[in-house]
N, C-alpha and C positions, 0 to 999 in steps of 0.2 A: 657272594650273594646268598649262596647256602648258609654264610653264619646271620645274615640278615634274615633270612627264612626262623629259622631257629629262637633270635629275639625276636621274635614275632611271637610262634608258636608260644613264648613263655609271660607273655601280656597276662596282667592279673586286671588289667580294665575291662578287659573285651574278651569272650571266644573266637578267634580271626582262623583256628581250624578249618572250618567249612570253605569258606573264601581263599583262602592259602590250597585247600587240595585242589580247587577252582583251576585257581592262576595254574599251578603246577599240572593238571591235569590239561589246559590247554597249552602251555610248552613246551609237554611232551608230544602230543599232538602235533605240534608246527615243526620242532623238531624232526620227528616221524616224517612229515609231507617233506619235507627238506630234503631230508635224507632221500625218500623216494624217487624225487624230481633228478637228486644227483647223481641217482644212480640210473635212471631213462637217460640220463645225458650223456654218464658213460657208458651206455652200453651200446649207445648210438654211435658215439665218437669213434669207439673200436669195435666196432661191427659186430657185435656179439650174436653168435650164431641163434639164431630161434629158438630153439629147443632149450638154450643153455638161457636166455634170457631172464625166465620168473629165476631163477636161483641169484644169478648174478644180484639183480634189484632186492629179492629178498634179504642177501647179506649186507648188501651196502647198508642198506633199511633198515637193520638189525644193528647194524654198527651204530648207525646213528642215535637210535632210541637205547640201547647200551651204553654207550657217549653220556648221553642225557642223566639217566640212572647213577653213576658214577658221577658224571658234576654234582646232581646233588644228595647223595650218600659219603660220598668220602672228605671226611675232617677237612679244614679250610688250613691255611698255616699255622692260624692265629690259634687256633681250637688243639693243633698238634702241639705246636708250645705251651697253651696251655695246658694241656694233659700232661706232658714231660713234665711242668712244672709242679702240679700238682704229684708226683710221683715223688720228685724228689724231696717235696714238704712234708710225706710221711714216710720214706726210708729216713728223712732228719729225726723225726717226731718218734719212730722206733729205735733210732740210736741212743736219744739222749732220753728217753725214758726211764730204764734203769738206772743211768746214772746221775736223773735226777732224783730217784727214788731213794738213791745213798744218801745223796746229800740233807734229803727230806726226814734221815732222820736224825741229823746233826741240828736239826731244827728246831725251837722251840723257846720256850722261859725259864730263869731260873735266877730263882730270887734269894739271896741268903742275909739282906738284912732290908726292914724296912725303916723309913724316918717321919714320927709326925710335924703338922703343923711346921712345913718347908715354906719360908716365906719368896725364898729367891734358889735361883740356880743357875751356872754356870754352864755355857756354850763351848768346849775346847775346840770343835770345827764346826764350821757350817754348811749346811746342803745345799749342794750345786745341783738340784734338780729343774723342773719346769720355771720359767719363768723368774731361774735366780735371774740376779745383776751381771750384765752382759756377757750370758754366759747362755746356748744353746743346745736344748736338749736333744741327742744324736740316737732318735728313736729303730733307726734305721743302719746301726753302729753296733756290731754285737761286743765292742770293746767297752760301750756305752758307762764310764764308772758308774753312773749312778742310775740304773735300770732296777733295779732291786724293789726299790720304792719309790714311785713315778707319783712323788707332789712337789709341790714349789717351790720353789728353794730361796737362796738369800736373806731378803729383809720380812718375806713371809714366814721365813723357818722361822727365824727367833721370833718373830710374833704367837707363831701357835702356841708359845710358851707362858703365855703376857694371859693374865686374867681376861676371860673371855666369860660375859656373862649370860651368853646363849648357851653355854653348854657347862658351866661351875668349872669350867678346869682352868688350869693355867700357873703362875704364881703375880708375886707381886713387882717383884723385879727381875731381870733377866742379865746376865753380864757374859760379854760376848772377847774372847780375849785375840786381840789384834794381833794385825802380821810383826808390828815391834813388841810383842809381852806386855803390850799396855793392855789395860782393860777399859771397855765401854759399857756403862748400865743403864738398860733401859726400862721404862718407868713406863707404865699406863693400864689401858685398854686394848687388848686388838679386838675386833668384829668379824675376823674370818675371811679378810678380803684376797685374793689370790693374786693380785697383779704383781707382787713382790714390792709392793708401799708399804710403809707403815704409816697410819693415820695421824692427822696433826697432833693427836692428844697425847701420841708416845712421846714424851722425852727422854732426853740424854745426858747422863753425867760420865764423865769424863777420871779413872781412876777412883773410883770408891774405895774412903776408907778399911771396911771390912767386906770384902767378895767373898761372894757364894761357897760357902763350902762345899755343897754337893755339887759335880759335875757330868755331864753328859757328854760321850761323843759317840764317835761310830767307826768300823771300819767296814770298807767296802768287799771284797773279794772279788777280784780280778784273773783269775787262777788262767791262766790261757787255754788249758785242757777244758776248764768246763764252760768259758767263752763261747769255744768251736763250737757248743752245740748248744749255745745260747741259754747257759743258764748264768744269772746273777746272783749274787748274794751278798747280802749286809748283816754284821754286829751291833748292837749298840748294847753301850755298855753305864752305869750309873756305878759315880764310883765317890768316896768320901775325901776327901782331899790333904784332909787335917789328920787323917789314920793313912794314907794311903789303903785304902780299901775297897775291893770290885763287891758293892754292893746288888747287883743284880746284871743279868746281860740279856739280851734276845737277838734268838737267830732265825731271820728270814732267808728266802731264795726264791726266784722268781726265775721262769720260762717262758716261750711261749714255741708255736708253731709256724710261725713266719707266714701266717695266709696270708697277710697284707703286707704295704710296703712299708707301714708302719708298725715293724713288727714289735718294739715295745710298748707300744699302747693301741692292742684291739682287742678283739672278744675273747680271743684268745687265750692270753696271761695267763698262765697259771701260779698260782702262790702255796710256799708251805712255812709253816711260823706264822702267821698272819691270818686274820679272820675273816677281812672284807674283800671283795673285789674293787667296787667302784674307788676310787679316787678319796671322798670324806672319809668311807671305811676304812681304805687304808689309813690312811691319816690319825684318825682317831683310835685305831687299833693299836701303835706305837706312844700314842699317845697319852693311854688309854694305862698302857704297859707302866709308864713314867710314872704317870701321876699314882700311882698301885704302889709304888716304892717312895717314891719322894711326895709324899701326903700334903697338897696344900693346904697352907693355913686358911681354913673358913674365911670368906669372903662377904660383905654382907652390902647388898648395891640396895640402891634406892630404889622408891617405887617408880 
């Protein structure tokens, strides 16, 4: 009842202060009478000698309204676990600090060749994040692969690749290379849609004659030491295929502090290699990365 007290006391509707010291000041009160009565009763029962009597009733009486005090001063269960909890979220949150501070500076961009007027490019893996093809994101999994960078994965990834004309990025085709070394090329528009669709207008050829020179992929970092205190990290890397050539890489890493039970997507996160917080940010910060090195060829949409 004292933690129901308390969500009360923190109503940002109302002031219920006044009325709350109300209630509690009348049962402390009934309390008090209670106690008083219990202790006339036992003083009766055992025949408490006259003189000794006010003392008797007054301890009893004392006890009771002490009673009272203590019910509602001292932490509820729910309020002790939660404080433990809250303790061990920042002896976590002090542990893995400096050591994500190391890792924060293995972080960043580096770019050593750029390519203009890229018409297409080449998928070597695809992201398994939010919303890939049946595949569930294990927010609450500090093994979590793909925590690092929490967007959509599957049929949205290679779309964010796909000329998108709300924002001029993208290329013209996309070629995505399957679980047998075949390749898939995909052909359109995307519009940014998150469900992991791609819209009817993308289509699909099957084996193109000449595939994408340049290619993208990623690696995850898994490391189990820096797991345990829930740090993530991912490479990505752009590389020329016809030179064997690492034409640029970027390294992110992501934390957070597990206040919630979804510890890789709340307010949390923190990010180092990466510019944004929200979800588009990130998105287009990598994005943003690629198309800096792999230069689409101008695009020219109608009115």
């Amino acid at each position: 009842m004292n933690s129901l007290f308390m969500v009360m006391m923190d109503s940002p509707f109302i002031d219920l202060r006044p009325f709350i010291a109300i209630i509690l000041i009348g049962l402390l009160c009934a309390e008090v009478a209670f106690g008083f009565m219990v202790a006339v009763v036992i003083s009766y029962i055992f025949r408490v000698k006259k003189e000794n009597k006010p003392l008797v009733i007054a301890l009893i009486t004392f006890a009771f309204g002490a009673h009272f005090f203590y019910w509602w001063l001292s932490p509820s269960e729910t309020q002790k676990a939660e404080k433990k909890r809250h303790k061990e979220i920042e002896a976590a949150r002090i542990a893995a600090e400096p050591i994500f501070a190391e890792q924060c500076k293995k972080s960043g961009e580096q770019i050593y060749r750029t390519v203009e007027n890229v018409d297409g490019v080449r998928l070597l893996k695809i992201w398994r994040g939010a919303n890939a093809d049946n595949d569930k994101p294990l927010y609450n999994d500090p093994q979590w692969e793909y925590a690092a960078w929490d967007v959509a994965g599957g049929k949205s990834y290679i779309g964010y690749f796909l000329n998108n004309p709300k924002n001029s990025m993208g290329y013209s085709f996309v070629d995505v290379r399957l679980d047998d070394n075949q390749i898939e090329r995909y052909l359109g528009e995307y519009h940014g849609s998150l469900d992991g669709n791609l819209p009817d207008m993308v289509d699909t050829e099957l084996n193109p004659i000449e595939p994408a020179q340049y290619a993208i992929t990623f690696e995850n970092n898994t490391d189990p030491e820096l797991r345990k205190h829930w740090i993530a990290g991912t490479t990505f890397k752009i590389m020329d295929l016809q030179t064997n050539e690492l034409l640029a890489e970027k390294i992110i890493f992501t934390t957070v502090d597990r206040s919630s039970s979804d510890y890789w997507r709340n307010d949390r996160v923190h990010h180092c290699g990466i510019y944004g917080h929200y979800e588009k940010e990130l998105k287009n910060d990598v994005l943003q990365f690629i198309n800096s090195v792999l230069k689409p060829r101008e695009q020219k949409y109608g009115n």
